[in-house]
C-alpha positions in Angstrom: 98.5 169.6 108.4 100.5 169.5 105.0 99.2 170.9 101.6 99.5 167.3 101.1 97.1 165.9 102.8 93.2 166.1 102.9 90.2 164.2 104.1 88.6 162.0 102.2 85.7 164.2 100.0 88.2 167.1 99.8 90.1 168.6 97.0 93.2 167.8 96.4 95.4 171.1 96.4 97.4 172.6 93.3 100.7 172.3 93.2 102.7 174.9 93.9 100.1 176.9 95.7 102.5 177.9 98.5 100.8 176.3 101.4 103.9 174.8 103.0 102.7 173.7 106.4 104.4 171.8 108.8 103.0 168.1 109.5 102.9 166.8 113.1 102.1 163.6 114.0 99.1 162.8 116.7 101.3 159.9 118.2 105.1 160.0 119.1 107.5 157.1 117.2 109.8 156.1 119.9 112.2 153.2 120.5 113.0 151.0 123.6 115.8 152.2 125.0 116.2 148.8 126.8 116.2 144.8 125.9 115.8 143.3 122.7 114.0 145.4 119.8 110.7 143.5 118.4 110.2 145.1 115.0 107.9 144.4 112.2 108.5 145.7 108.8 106.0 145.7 106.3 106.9 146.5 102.4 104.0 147.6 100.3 104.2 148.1 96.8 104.3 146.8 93.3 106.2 144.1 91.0 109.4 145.7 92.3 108.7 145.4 95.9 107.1 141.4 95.0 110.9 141.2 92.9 109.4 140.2 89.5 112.1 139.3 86.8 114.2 137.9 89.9 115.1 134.0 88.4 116.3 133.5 91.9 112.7 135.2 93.4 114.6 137.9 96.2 113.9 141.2 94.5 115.3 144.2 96.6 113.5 143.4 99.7 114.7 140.0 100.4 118.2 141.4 100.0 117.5 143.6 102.3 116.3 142.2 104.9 119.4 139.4 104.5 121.7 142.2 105.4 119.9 143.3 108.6 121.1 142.5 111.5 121.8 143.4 115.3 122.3 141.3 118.2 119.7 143.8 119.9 117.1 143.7 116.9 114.7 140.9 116.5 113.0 141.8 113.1 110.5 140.2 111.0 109.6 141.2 107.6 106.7 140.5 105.4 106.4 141.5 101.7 103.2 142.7 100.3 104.1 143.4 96.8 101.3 143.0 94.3 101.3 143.7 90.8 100.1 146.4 89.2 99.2 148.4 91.6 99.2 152.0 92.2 99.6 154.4 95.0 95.6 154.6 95.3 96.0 150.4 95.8 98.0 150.7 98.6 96.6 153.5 100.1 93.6 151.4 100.2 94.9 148.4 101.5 97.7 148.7 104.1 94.8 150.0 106.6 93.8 146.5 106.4 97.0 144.4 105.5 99.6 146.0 108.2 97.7 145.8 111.5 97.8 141.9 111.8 101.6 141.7 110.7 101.6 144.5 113.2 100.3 143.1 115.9 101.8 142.8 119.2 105.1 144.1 117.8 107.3 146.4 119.7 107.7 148.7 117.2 105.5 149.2 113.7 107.7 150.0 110.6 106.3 150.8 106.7 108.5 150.9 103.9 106.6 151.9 100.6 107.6 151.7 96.7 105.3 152.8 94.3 105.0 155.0 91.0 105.5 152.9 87.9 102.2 151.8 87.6 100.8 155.7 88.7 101.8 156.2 85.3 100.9 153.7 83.3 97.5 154.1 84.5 97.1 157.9 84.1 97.6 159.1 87.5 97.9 162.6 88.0 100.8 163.7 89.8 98.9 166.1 92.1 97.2 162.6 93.2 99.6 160.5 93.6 101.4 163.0 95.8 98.6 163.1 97.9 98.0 159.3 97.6 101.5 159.1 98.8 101.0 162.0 101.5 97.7 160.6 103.0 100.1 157.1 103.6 102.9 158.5 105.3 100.6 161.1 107.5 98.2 159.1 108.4 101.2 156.4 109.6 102.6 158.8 111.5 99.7 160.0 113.4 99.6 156.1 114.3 102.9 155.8 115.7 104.1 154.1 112.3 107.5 154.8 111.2 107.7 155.1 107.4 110.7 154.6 105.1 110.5 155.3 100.9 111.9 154.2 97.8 111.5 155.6 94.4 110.6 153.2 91.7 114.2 152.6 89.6 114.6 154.0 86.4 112.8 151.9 83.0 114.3 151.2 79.6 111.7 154.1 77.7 113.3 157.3 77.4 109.3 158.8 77.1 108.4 156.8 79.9 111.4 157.9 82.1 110.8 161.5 81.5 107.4 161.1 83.1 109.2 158.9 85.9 112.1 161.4 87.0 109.4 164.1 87.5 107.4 161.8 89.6 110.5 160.6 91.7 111.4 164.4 92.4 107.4 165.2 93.7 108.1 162.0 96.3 111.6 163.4 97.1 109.5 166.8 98.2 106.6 165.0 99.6 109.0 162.6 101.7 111.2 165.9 102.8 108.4 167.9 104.3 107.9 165.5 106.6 111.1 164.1 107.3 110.8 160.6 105.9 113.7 158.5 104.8 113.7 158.7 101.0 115.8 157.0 98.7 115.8 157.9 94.7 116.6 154.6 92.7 116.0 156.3 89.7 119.2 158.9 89.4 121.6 156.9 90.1 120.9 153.8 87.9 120.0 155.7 84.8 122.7 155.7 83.3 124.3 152.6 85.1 126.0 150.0 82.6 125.0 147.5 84.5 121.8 148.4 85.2 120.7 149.1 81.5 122.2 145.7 80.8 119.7 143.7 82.8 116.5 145.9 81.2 117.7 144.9 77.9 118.1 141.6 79.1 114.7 141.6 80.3 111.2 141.0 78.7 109.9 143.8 79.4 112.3 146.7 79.9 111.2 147.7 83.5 111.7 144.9 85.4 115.6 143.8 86.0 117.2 140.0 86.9 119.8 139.5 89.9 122.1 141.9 89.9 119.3 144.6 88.9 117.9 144.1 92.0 121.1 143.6 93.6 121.8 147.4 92.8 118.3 148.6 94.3 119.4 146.8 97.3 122.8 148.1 97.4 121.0 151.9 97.3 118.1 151.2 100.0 121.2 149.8 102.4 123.7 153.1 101.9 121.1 155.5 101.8 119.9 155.8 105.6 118.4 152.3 106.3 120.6 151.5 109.4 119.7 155.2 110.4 116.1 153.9 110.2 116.2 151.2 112.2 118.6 153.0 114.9 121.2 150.0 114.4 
């Protein structure tokens, strides 16, 4: 078991207390090696993942999805984005929202997004690490593939400070155990393009189009085919 991880009443570890176990799953992932590929794909998170600021309502995930295809893969995807909410919420909640999207599906696939709102609402990082931990362990040891994006950089330099050491604990906390991770927040920082649709936003976190566009553009060249073993 990872320093990560604990059961529930436990304390959560310090970081940096050197405890660098290895995590192994209870249940092997595994894909059919033959006949069409029935795959569900759940995305939890936040406004991102629910595409808020989109005028034409795809977000990243839409986009996505739009560009995955295989004449072998028959996917279906279903968005559970939900504003405001923090790791703790989907911690919570995807042991009851997955299994019926889930159901009868050849294979079981999680993609998560959250941080943002960690922040805003005081989170410590040493928590949400372990919120974040507890998600992708206790998918694993269900058979549950998981895949990670970082929440995309805002248009508060304070905030944003807070945000890229956040986005470097998930990079870690994705690494020890081999998950997919893909960091949104480096690359669009300083992106023209990206800072354009902030300030064309209302609320200087949440982009338009092309904003989303870009996330999508990162989540498709950073290992998502490798993912899905397409």
């Amino acid at each position: 078991m990872s320093n990560d991880h604990t059961a529930p009443g436990q304390t959560a570890p310090e970081e940096g207390d050197g405890s660098d176990l290895e995590f192994r799953p209870s249940a092997a992932f595994s894909v059919p090696s033959e006949g069409p590929r029935d795959v569900a794909v759940v995305f939890m998170g936040a406004s991102m993942v629910a595409g808020v600021g989109d005028p034409k309502g795809q977000g990243w995930v839409t986009r996505v999805v739009g560009r995955t295809s295989h004449p072998d893969l028959e996917l279906t995807a279903y968005n559970l984005g939900v504003r405001g909410q923090t790791s703790g919420d989907v911690l919570t909640r995807w042991h009851t929202e997955c299994p019926p999207r889930w159901k009868d599906r050849g294979e079981r696939r999680l993609v998560v997004s959250v941080g943002a709102n960690d922040i805003a609402a005081g989170v410590t990082l040493a928590r949400h690490r372990l919120n974040l931990a507890n998600i992708l362990d206790e998918a694993a040891s269900n058979g549950v593939s998981t895949f990670v994006v970082s929440p995309p950089p805002s248009s508060d330099p304070a905030f944003n400070e807070k945000l890229a050491i956040l986005v470097e604990a998930q990079a870690d906390v994705c690494s020890r155990r081999s998950v997919p991770f893909v960091d949104c927040y480096r690359p669009l920082l300083g992106h023209d393009q990206w800072r354009a649709e902030l300030a064309a936003s209302r609320d200087g976190h949440h982009p338009g189009q092309a904003g989303y566009g870009l996330i999508a553009w990162l989540v498709l060249h950073n290992g998502w085919n490798e993912w899905l073993q397409i």
